[in-house]
C-alpha positions in Angstrom: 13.0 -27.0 2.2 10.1 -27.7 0.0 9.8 -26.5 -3.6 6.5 -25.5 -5.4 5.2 -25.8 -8.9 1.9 -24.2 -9.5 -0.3 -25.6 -12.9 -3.7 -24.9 -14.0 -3.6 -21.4 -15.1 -5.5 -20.8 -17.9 -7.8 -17.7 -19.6 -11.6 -18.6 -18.8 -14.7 -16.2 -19.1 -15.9 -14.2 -16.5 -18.3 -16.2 -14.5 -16.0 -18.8 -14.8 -14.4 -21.4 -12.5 -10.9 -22.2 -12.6 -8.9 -24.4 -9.8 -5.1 -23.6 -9.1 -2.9 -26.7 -8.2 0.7 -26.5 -6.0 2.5 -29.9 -6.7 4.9 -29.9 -3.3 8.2 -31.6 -3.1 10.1 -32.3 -0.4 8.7 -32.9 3.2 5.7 -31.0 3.9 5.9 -31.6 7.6 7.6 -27.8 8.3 5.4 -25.9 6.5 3.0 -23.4 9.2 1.3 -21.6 6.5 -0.2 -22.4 3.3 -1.3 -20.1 0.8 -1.9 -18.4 -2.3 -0.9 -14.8 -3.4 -1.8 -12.5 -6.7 -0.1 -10.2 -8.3 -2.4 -8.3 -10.8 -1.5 -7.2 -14.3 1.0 -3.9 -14.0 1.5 -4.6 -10.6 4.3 -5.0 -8.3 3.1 -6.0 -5.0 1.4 -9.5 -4.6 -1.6 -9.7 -2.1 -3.0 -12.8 -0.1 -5.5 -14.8 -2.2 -6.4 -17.2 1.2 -4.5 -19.0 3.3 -4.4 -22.1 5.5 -2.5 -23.0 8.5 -1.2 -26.3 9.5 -3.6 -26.2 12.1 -6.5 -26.0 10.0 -7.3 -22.2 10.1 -8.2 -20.6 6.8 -8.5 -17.0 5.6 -9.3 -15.2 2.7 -9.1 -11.8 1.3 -12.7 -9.5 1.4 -12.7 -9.6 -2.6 -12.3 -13.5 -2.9 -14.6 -14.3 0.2 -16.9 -16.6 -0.7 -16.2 -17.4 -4.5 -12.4 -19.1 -3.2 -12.0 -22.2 -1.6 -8.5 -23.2 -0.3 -7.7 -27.2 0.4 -4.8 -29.9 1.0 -4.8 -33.3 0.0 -1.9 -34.6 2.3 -1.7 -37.9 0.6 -1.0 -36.3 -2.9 1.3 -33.4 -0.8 -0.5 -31.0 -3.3 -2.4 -27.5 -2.3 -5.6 -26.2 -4.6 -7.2 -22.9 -5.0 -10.7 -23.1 -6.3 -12.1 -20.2 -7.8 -15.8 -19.8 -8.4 -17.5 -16.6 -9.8 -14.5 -15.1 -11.9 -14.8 -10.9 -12.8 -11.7 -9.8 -14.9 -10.6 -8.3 -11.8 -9.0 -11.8 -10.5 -6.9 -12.1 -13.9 -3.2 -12.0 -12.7 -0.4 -14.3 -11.5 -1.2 -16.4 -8.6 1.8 -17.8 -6.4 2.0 -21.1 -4.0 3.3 -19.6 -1.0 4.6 -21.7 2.4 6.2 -20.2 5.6 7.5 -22.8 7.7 8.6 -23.3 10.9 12.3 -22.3 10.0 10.9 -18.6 9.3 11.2 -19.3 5.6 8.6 -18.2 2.9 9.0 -20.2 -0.2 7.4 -19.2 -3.5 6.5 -21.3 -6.4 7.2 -19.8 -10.2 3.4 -18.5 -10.5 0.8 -19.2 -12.6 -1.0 -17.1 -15.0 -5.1 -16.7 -15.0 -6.5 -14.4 -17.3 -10.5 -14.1 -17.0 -12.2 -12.3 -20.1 -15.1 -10.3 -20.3 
């Protein structure tokens, strides 16, 4: 089972770019689904950011459509989220997500972005 550490969170202005890293440890070679989730300030559920299958599909939410860009760098077993375009709205906690091929969805601890006006 892999674990995930998720690191550049920081506060940035609106308009801002921000990418998201998701160190992996452990084999990588389970994992289906890659992808990153927020959960907004006061909260409770956490919603899909964008995803990426181990086949090479991606998807992202309407709201983060064309500012987000989701990639994988095998050979540093690391996942990013690059965020273009920042509007307060995107300030939350975003979570690494996997679900591999054991039917398991692994989260990472979250990290915080918090975009100012």
């Amino acid at each position: 089972q892999v674990q995930l550490v998720e690191s550049g969170g920081d506060v940035v202005q609106a308009g801002g770019s921000l990418r998201l890293s998701c160190a992996v440890s452990g084999s990588s070679s389970g994992v289906k689904i890659w992808a990153w989730y927020l959960q907004s300030p006061g909260q409770n559920d956490r919603e899909p950011a964008a995803s990426l299958s181990s086949a090479g599909s991606i998807r992202y939410a309407d709201t983060v459509n064309g500012r987000f860009a989701i990639s994988r760098d095998n050979e540093k077993n690391a996942v990013y989220l690059h965020m273009n375009e920042l509007p307060p709205e995107d300030s939350g906690i975003y979570y690494c997500v996997v679900d591999d091929r054991m039917g398991r969805t692994i989260w990472g601890p979250g990290t915080r972005v918090t975009v100012s006006s």
